[in-house]
TORROMI-774409 format. One line per field, with one value per residue (C-alpha): x, z, y; chain. Coordinates in pm, whole numbers, plus 50000, padded with zeros to 5 digits. Example, Ala and Ser with C-alpha at 12.3 -4.5 7.8 and 13.67 -1.06 7.14 Angstrom:
# residues 2
px: [51230|51367] $
pz: [50780|50714] $
py: [49550|49894] $
mol: [A|A] $
This chain:
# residues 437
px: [41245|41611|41970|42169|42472|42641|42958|43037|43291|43459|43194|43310|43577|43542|43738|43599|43406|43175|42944|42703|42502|42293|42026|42304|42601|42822|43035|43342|43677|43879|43733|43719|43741|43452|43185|42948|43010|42871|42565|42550|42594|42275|42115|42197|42120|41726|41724|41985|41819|42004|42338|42629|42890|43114|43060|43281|43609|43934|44101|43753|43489|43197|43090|42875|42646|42531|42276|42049|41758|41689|41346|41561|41573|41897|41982|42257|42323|42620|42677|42844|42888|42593|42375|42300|42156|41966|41866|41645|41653|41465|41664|41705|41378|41457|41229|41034|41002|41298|41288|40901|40930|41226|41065|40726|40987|41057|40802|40754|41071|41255|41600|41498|41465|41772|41691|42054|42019|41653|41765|41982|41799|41676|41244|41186|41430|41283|40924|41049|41186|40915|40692|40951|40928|40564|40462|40158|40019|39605|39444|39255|38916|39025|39201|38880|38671|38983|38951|38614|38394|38626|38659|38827|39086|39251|39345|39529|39915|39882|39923|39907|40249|40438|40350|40004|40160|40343|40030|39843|40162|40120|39738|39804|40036|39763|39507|39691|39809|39480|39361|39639|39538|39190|39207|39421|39173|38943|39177|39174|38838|38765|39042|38852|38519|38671|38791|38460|38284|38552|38378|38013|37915|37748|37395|37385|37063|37095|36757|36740|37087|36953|36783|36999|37234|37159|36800|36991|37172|36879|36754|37047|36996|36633|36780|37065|36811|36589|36871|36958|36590|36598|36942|36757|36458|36721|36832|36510|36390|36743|36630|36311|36352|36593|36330|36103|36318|36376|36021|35938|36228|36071|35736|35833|36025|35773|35426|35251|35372|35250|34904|35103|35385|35175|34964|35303|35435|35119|35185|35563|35442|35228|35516|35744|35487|35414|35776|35855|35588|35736|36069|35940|35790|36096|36231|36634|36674|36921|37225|37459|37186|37091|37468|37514|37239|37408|37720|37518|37393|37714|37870|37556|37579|37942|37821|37579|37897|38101|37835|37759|38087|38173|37867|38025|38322|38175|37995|38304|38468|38214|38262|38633|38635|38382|38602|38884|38685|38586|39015|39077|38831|38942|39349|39292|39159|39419|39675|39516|39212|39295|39683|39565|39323|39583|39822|39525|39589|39937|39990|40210|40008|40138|39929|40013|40255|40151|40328|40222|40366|40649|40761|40688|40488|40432|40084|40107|40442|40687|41021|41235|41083|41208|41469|41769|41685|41316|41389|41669|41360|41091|41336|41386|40997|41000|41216|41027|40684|40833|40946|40799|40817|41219|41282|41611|41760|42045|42217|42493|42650|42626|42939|42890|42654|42748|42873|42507|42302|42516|42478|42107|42050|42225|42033|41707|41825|41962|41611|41410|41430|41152|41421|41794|42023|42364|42524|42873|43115|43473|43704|44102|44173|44046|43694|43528|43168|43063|42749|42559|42263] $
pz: [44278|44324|44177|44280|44090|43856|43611|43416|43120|42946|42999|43119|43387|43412|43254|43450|43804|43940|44249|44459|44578|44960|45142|45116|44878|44892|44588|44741|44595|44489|44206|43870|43959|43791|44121|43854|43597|43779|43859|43511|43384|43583|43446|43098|43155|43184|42952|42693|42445|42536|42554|42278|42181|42352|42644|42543|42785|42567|42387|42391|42084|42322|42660|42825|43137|43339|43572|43764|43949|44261|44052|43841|43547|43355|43189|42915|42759|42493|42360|42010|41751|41584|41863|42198|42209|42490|42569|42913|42996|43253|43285|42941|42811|42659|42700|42425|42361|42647|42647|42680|42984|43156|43113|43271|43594|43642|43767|43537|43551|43538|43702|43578|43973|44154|44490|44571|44293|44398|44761|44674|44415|44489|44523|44119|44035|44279|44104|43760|43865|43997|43722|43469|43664|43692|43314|43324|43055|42893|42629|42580|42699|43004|43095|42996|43268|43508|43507|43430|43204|43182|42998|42660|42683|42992|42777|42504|42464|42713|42497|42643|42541|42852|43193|43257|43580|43364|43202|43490|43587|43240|43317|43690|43529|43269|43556|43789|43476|43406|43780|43777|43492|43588|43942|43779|43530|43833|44039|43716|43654|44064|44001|43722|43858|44176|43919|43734|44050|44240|43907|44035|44267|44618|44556|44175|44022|43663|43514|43385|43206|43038|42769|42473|42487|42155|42247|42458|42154|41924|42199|42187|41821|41840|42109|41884|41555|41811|41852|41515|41437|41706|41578|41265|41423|41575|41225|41079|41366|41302|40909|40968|41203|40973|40695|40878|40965|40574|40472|40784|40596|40288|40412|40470|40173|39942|39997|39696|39812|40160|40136|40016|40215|40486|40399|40313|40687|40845|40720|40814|41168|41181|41059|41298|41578|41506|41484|41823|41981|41877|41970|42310|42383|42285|42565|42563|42585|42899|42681|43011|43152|42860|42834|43230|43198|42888|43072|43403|43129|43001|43343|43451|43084|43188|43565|43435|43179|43456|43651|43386|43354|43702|43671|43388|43567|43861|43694|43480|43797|43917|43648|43675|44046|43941|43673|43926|44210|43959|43837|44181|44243|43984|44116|44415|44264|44017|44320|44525|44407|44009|44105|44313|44078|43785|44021|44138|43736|43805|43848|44156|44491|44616|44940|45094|44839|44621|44313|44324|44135|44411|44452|44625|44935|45212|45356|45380|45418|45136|45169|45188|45578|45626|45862|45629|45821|45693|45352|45261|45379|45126|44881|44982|44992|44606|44500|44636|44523|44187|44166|44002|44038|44068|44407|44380|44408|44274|44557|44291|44456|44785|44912|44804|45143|45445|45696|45885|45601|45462|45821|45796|45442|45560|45867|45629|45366|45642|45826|45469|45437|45134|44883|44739|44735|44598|44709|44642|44864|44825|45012|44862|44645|44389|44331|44563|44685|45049|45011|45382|45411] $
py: [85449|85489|85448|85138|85202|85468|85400|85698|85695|85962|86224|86600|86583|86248|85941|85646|85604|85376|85475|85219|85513|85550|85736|86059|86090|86340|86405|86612|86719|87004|87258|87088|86759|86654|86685|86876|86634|86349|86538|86618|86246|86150|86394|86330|85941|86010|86320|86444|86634|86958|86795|86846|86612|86860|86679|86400|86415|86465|86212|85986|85922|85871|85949|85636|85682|85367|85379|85100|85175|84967|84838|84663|84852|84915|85273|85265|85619|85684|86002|86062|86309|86095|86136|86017|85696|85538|85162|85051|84656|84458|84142|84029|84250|84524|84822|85007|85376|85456|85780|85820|85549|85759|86138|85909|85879|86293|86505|86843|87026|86704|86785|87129|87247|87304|87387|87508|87803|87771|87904|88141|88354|88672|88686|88754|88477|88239|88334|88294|87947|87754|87873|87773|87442|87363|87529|87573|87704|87850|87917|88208|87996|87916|88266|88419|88169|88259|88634|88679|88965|89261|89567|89511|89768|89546|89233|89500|89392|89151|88806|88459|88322|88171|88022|88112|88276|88477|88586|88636|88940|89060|89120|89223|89506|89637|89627|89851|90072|90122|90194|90414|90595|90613|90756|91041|91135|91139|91337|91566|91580|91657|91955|92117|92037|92291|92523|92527|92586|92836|93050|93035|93323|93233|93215|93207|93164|93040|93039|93412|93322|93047|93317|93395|93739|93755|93904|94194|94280|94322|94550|94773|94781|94881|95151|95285|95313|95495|95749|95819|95875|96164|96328|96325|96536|96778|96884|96882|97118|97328|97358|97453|97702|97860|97815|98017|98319|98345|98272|98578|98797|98757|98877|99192|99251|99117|99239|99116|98762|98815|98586|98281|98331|98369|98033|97858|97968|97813|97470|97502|97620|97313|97053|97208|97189|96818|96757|96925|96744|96427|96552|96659|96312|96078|95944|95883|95502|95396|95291|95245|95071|94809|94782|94677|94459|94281|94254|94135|93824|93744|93692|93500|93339|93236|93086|92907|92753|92665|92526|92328|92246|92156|91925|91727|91674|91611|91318|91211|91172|90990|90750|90714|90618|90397|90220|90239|90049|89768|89761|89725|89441|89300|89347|89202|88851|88854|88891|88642|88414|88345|88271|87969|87860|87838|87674|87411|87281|87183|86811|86870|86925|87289|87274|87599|87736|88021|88249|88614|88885|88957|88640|88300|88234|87977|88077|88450|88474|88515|88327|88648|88659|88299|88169|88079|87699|87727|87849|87583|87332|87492|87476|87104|87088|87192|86950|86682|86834|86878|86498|86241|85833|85895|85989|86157|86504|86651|86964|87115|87432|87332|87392|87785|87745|87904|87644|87663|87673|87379|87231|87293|87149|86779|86782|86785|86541|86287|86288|86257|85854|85890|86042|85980|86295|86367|86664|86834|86943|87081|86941|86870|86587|86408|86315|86092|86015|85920|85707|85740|85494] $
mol: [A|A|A|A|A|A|A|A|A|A|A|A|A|A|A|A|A|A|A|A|A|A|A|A|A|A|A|A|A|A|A|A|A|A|A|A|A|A|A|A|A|A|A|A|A|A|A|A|A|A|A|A|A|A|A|A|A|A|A|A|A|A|A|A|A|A|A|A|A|A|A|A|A|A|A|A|A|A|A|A|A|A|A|A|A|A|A|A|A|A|A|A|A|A|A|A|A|A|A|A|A|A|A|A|A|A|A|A|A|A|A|A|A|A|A|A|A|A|A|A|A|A|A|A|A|A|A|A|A|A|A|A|A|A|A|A|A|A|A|A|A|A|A|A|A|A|A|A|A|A|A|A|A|A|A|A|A|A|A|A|A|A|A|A|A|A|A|A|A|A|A|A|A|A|A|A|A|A|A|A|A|A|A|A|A|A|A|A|A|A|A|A|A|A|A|A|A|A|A|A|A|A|A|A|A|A|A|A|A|A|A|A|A|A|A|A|A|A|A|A|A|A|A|A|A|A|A|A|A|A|A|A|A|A|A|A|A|A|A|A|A|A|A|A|A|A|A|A|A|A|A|A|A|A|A|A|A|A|A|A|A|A|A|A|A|A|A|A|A|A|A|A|A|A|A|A|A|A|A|A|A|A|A|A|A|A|A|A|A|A|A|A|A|A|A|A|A|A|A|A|A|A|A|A|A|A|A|A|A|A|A|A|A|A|A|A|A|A|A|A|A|A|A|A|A|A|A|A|A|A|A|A|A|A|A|A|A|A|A|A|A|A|A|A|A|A|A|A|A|A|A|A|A|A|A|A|A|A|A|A|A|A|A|A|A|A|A|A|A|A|A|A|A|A|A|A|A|A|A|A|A|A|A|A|A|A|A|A|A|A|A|A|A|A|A|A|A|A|A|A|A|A|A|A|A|A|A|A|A|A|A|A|A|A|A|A|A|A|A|A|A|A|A|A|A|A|A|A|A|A|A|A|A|A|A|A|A] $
């Protein structure tokens, strides 16, 4: 389906012009002549909602738009301050609902594509385009069968407002955040794992450090209580013996009291003796030693610690690279597999053109690594794709194209006999279209 004629009245930069358009028309004439207007006025005949009543020239109280499709349909838009009004006939029949029956005629962007600003848009802008175009869109069902079981903490902030393309980049950015994340803790975990370990000597056996210091210390408490017992000895031994020599002093000096003295001395002898004995088998417990071998435990106690340690990290890190590995699995089919699969629900058949997250691709390759030639033609390819019954495309800003590029983009509209273009060019003068069959 095509247009057979145009009249446009008082809308934009235009007053009044009537086109029988071709296979090719090319709308040429100075700057602000009204070459976007026209372009806008078909446009606005199919769908207005976005237009003001700004658009009415100067002077005017209503813009009209006339437009006949070579099917034999009639399209009669006027555009007030009240609104903008539309009527389709068929011959004398006029057509119900005509504004459901004319959005039936675009494809999903409606004239929403431009593949002029299409072309020259940087990679991002291209992306954000065509997903703006096809809108696509899923709930939080079908996103869940797309991606799959995955851990909670992946889907947090992500939200499933937008093109489900969009989405998909918003989930694509968590999951490598998260890898990100994860791999460092594992390269941080691995770090103190070595540290943990540089702290082990060669060879260390931990199994004797395994028993409590706290048994060492009650030893050296048994061994200190051992020495004061023995001190105590010494002065007993010291008063004794001084006991004696009085007791022997006495002797002599008091005769009468010789017998008793004598008796008394005997028993003192005998304590003293007993004492000495005892005093002559103690042995002197090895404090330096006992306190070596506490040290020895606590530095074993503190091996064993970091070799426990190093273990723990060793298996945290273990787990992290694990997470990381399943992220990255799960990366990869969000760059690849579950992009194709959302675009497979778009009514327009893609073929061999994909959105990722850096842009848009033809096969493998993305369009920055086009020939300008090949690019202008995927845009073209777009436009089409994106069409619906209404085979017509609108090329505004073409004459910002570089003379080859512009060369290259009316060899590829000329060859196309399945489609109806309209393209601008400035050139001096006042508006005029050149309608090439």
């Amino acid at each position: 389906m095509r247009l057979s004629r145009i009249r446009v009245r008082d809308f934009l930069g235009i007053e009044d012009i009537e086109v029988v358009p071709g296979h090719v028309n090319v709308i040429s004439g100075a700057n602000a002549v009204g070459k976007s207007s026209l372009l806008e006025a078909i446009r606005a005949a199919f769908r207005a909602r976005s237009l003001e009543a700004n658009v009415i020239h100067a002077g005017a109280d209503k813009a009209e738009i006339l437009v006949e499709l070579d099917s034999g349909q009639s399209i009669a838009r006027s555009i007030t301050d009240r609104g903008k009004p539309v009527v389709v006939t068929e011959g004398k029949a006029v057509r119900p609902k005509p504004q459901e029956w004319l959005d039936s005629l675009l494809g999903e962007p409606g004239f929403g594509f431009e593949p002029v600003a299409f072309f020259q848009a940087d990679a991002k802008e291209q992306r954000r385009i065509l997903l703006g175009a096809l809108d696509i869109a899923v709930t939080a069902r079908e996103f869940a069968d797309l991606i799959g079981t995955v851990p909670p903490e992946t889907m947090q902030g992500v939200g499933l407002s937008g093109p489900a393309l969009e989405v998909l980049e918003r989930f694509r950015e968590r999951v490598y955040e998260l890898r990100r994340i994860k791999n460092a803790e594992a390269d941080a975990a691995r770090a103190a794992a070595e540290t943990e370990a540089a702290k082990v000597p060669k060879g260390f056996d931990p199994e004797p450090f395994r028993r409590d210091v706290r048994e060492w210390y009650e030893i050296a408490s048994d061994a200190r209580q051992a020495m004061v017992e023995q001190e105590g000895r010494a002065q007993k031994i010291m008063a004794l013996s001084e006991t004696e020599a009085g007791l022997a002093l006495a002797i002599s000096e008091v005769e009468a009291r010789l017998a008793s003295l004598q008796e008394r001395r005997a028993k003192t002898r005998d304590e003293r003796a007993k004492i000495q004995a005892e005093a002559t088998a103690f042995v002197a417990p090895d404090l330096e030693g006992i306190r070596a071998k506490i040290e020895a435990h606590e530095a074993g106690r503190r091996a064993l610690e970091a070799k426990e340690s190093a273990a723990a990290w060793e298996k945290r890190e273990e787990a992290l690279l694990d997470a990381a590995k399943e992220l990255d699995a799960l990366h990869r089919r969000l760059v690849k597999d579950v992009p194709r699969k959302i675009l497979s629900r778009s009514k327009v058949p893609l073929g061999d053109i994909s959105v990722r997250s850096d842009g848009v691709y033809l096969g493998d390759s993305p369009l920055a690594k086009l020939s300008t030639s090949e690019r202008m033609r995927f845009a073209l390819k777009l436009a089409r794709l994106l069409a619906g019954e209404l085979k017509i495309v609108c090329l505004d800003g073409a004459e910002a194209l570089d003379a080859d590029t512009y060369a290259a983009l009316m060899a590829e509209i000329e060859a196309d006999e399945s489609f109806q273009y309209f393209v601008t060019r400035v050139t001096e003068g006042a508006l005029q279209v050149e309608a090439r069959e």
